[in-house]
Structure formats: C-alpha cells, structure tokens
Residue, then its C-alpha position, 0 to 999 in steps of 0.5 A: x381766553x381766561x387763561x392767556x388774560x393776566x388780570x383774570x390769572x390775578x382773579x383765578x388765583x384770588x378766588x382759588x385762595x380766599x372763599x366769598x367773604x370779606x377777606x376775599x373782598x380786602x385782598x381783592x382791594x389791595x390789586x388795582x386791576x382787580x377793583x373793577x370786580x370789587x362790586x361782585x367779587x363775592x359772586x364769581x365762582x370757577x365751575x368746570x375750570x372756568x371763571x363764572x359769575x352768579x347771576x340772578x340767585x334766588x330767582x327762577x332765572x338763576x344761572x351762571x355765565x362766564x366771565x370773558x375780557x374787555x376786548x372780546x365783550x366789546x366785539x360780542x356786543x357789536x356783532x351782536x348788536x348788528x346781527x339783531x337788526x341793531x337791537x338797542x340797549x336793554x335787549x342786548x344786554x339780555x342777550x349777553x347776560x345769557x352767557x357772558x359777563x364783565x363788569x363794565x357790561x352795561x359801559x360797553x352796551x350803551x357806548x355801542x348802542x349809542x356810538x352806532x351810525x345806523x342808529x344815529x340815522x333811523x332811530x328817532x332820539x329819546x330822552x332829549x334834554x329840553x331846551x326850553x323856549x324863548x318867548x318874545x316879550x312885548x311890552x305894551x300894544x302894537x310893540x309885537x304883531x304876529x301874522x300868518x296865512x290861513x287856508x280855508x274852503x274856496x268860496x263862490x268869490x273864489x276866497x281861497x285864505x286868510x290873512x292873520x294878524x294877532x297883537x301879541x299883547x292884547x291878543x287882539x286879532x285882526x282878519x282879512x280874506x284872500x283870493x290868492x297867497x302871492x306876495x303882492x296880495x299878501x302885502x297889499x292886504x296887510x299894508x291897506x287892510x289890517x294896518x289901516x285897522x290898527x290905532x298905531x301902527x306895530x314896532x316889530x312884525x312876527x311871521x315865518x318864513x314862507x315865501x309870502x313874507x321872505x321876499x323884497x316887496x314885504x321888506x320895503x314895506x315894513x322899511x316905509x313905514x318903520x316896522x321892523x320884521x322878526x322871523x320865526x325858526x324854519x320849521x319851526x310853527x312853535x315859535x310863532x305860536x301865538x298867531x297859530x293858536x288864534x289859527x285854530x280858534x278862528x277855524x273852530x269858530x267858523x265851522x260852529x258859526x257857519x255850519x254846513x255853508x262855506x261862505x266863511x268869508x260873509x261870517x268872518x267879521x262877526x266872528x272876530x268881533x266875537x274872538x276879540x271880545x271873549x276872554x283870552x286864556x293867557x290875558x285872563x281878560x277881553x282883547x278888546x277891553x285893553x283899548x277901553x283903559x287909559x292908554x298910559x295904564x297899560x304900560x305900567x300892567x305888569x300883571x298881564x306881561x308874559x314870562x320870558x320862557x314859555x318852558x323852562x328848560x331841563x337841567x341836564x340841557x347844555x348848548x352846542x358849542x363851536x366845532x362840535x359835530x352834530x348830525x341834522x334832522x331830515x325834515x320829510x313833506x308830508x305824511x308819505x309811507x316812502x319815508x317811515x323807513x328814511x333816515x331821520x338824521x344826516x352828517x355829520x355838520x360841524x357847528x360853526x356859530x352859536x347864536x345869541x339865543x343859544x338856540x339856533x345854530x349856524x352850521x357847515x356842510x358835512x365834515x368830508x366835504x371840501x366846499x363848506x356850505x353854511x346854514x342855520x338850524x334851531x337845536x330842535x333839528x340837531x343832536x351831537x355827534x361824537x367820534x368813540x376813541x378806540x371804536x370804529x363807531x361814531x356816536x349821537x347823544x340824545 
C-alpha cells in the first residue's frame, strides 16, 4: 500500500535522506503534499520497510504504527466503528492508534462518528450549543395570566383537579378545584370562578396545548371578553414555567397542611391565602402586597420587571435556517422499558420556516416523501442533519 501511494513514496525518500532534525522539517515545508505531516514529520521513522510513526515515547504504551492513506483510514474507521456496536470517538481512536496511523486520524474519526445514521437515531445528543430561552415579559398586573390544570388525590366530593392561574407580574395565584378536566368545566370555571377573583380582567392568557384549552368553546371565551390567548411550545412545560412552579408549591403546600387527609379541597383556600402572602423568590416581596401600593406606581416599578431571557444562550448556538435538514426528536409517553432501545431521533425534515422567535421551526415531512406534511417544532426537539460529500453517511451535529 506505501508503496503504490505517491505522497508516501515523497515522504519514504525524505526520511531516507534527512535524519529527524530541523533540516528534515525544511525540506518537508518545500512539498505541499507533504505538509500535513509537518506536525510530526521528526517522528516518523522506516523499521523493517515500512513507514511508521512514534507513538507514546517515554511512556510505558511506547509503540509504533504504520502509517496507511487516507482512503484505506477512512474504510478502517467505518468498519471498525460498525463492528464495535458503532463505538464512539474516543474508543475508535484507541482502537486505531493500535496499529494505524494518518494525520488527519482524528478528522476522520469524528466525521464517521458524527455522520453515522445509527448514531444520529439512538445515541442521545451531547455538547448542545444552549439556545436560551425566551421569557415573556409582563408589564404591569393583569398583562400576562399563566393557567394549567393540577391532578390531585380524588375527594368524597369526587374533586379529581385543579384549576391554576398565576399572574405573571405579582405572582398572585388564583385556585379552583375540578370534578372533572373537559373543556366545559375548564372553561366555566375559569370564565365564572378565577375571572370573577381578579380586579380586572387579564390582556393575554399563557397555557399549553392540551386538549382543555385548544378547542373552540376556550377561544370564544377569551374573544367575549377580549383576553387574547398565548400558547406554550408542545412539549415543551419550560415555557409555561411559572404557573408549574406554583404547581409544586401548592402540592407541597397541601401535603404539609393537610397531612394524611385528602380533603385537599376544604384546605385549598387557606392554603392560597398563605401562597400569595408569603414572600415570591423572583418578586423578593408578598404577592398580595402589589395590590396595597398606589396602582400607578406599579408601572413605573422597574426593579421588579423580569429580564427577557430566563438563560442566556451559549455562543457557539446558531439557528437553523431554511432548507437545512434536521432529524426530530421521537417524544416516548411515559417511562416504558419498550423504549430504552427506540430510536431517539427521526427524518431526516427539511426546515421550511423559522419563526420569529428563532426558536421554533415550522418543518416538512421526511425529505423522501412526495406529499409534504408541515409541522412546527421548538429546537429543543431538532438537531442538523448534514450529507458528508464524498461518504455514504449522513450526519447530525449536536
């Protein structure tokens, strides 16, 4: 193989004529095929014939490899890879380092590692660049009202939930418990029961997208009475964060205050009382003492407005952009042993929209398909997938 390759003919007959020293490096410098070896031209050697290189000197690992081209490295790695139950980077380059060598090794092994289908699909992604998060920012009370439904232990009155509602300014909860979760309850509940509590009534309501608050009968109630409503990414409970921290809190709080009993629903008012009069992590101050100020003071309070970006995202983040192929993240119910060996990932999808958020995604169906199929996704649940010109393979950045 050495012999037949011209670039290592060039370099046999280089460390023929010059012994390791800065002479052998100069001449090396003056053949451009022969730069890539610069790094460690002074540790390549010929023993028994064959072009080696010096590994590991003054160690107890000392040993010598041979060095083979590009092409043949680039096949080793892929089969080695595949036969080693697709091994990932550091392990492969172990395994090669036993008997090969080229200088563009470590390339090689993170473009096979990285461009491997089986990979892309069941490992899990690491080193993700953060892309932050957004926050919605509300601007006085009643701008912004977060809502979301709370199981609970089912009562002797058969009170099977709870409605939510927390203020995203004052962070002043509202509670109501539920016999059942459909869209009428919901809906009369929140219209009659939690509306009715506030002073005035919200601009914007924040919830998810379950089945409670996605359907026609919410929509027109929010139209009656001009709320216009904001939903959360699927998938996604980070984006209505507020209203499920106040979720843990108000469980925590009933378990202490009621103890063994699972009457929850008799202790559910005083418990709130004590919530919105306790001092708010974020508010440094009682929710309830925003409605003992002068109402016009409260929107020139700058000190207690929340920051647009709950996490600052990390530099090396970037956002998809149009036609770019991404494979999608396969969201498994539950906790099932079925699924701890299911793919992770699907596609590959071609990004077809960016939202104005830069965020979330409006994506096609797979790129083989012939009928395209559109759905919107938050990056969270996407990752690029690239075709390696040159390599059978494709590949998911992560």
């Amino acid at each position: 193989m050495q012999r037949s390759n011209d670039q290592l003919k060039f370099l046999r007959n280089i460390i023929m004529a010059y012994p390791p020293r800065e002479a052998r490096k100069l001449k090396c410098k003056e053949i451009p095929v022969l730069n890539i070896f610069l790094k460690n031209i002074n540790n390549i050697q010929i023993k028994e014939n064959i072009l080696v290189r010096e590994i590991d000197l003054n160690l107890d690992t000392h040993h010598f490899v041979a060095l083979i081209t590009l092409n043949a490295f680039i096949r080793g790695a892929i089969e080695i890879h595949i036969s080693k139950a697709h091994c990932g980077q550091h392990v492969l380059k172990t395994i090669l380092r036993e008997t090969v060598w080229h200088p563009s090794d470590w390339k090689v092994i993170e473009d096979v590692c990285h461009t491997c289908q089986v990979c892309q699909r069941f490992k899990p992604p690491c080193n993700v660049a953060n892309p932050g998060y957004l926050k919605l920012v509300s601007n006085c009370p009643f701008d912004l009202m977060s809502i979301d439904l709370m199981n609970l232990p089912i009562t002797r009155d058969n009170f099977k939930c709870c409605l939510v509602a927390v203020d995203h300014y004052t962070k002043y909860m509202y509670a109501a418990p539920l016999k059942d979760k459909t869209a009428a309850t919901v809906v009369q509940t929140l219209e009659r029961v939690i509306l009715q509590r506030c002073l005035q009534l919200p601009s914007r309501i924040l919830s998810d997208n379950g089945p409670e608050w996605d359907n026609s009968l919410y929509r027109n109630m929010l139209v009656r009475n001009n709320i216009k409503p904001i939903y959360s990414s699927p998938n996604h409970p980070e984006s209505n964060g507020g209203v499920e921290r106040a979720n843990q809190t108000l469980q925590h709080l009933l378990a202490r205050y009621e103890g063994e009993h699972t009457d929850w629903v008799r202790s559910l008012p005083e418990v709130v009382r004590i919530y919105n009069s306790s001092p708010h992590a974020t508010t440094k101050r009682t929710p309830v003492s925003f409605f003992l100020q002068r109402a016009n003071s409260l929107r020139n309070d700058q000190d207690n407005l929340l920051k647009a970006a709950w996490r600052e995202p990390s530099h090396k983040f970037a956002p998809f952009m149009i036609s770019q192929l991404v494979g999608k993240k396969i969201i498994h119910k539950g906790f099932l042993t079925k699924n701890k060996l299911a793919p992770k990932f699907e596609g590959p999808f071609q990004i077809i929209s960016v939202n104005p958020n830069e965020r979330s995604y409006q994506i096609s169906a797979m790129v083989n398909e012939l009928t395209p199929i559109y759905s919107q996704l938050t990056l969270s649940k996407l990752e690029l997938n690239l075709r390696k010109s040159g390599c059978t393979l494709s590949v998911v950045l992560l």
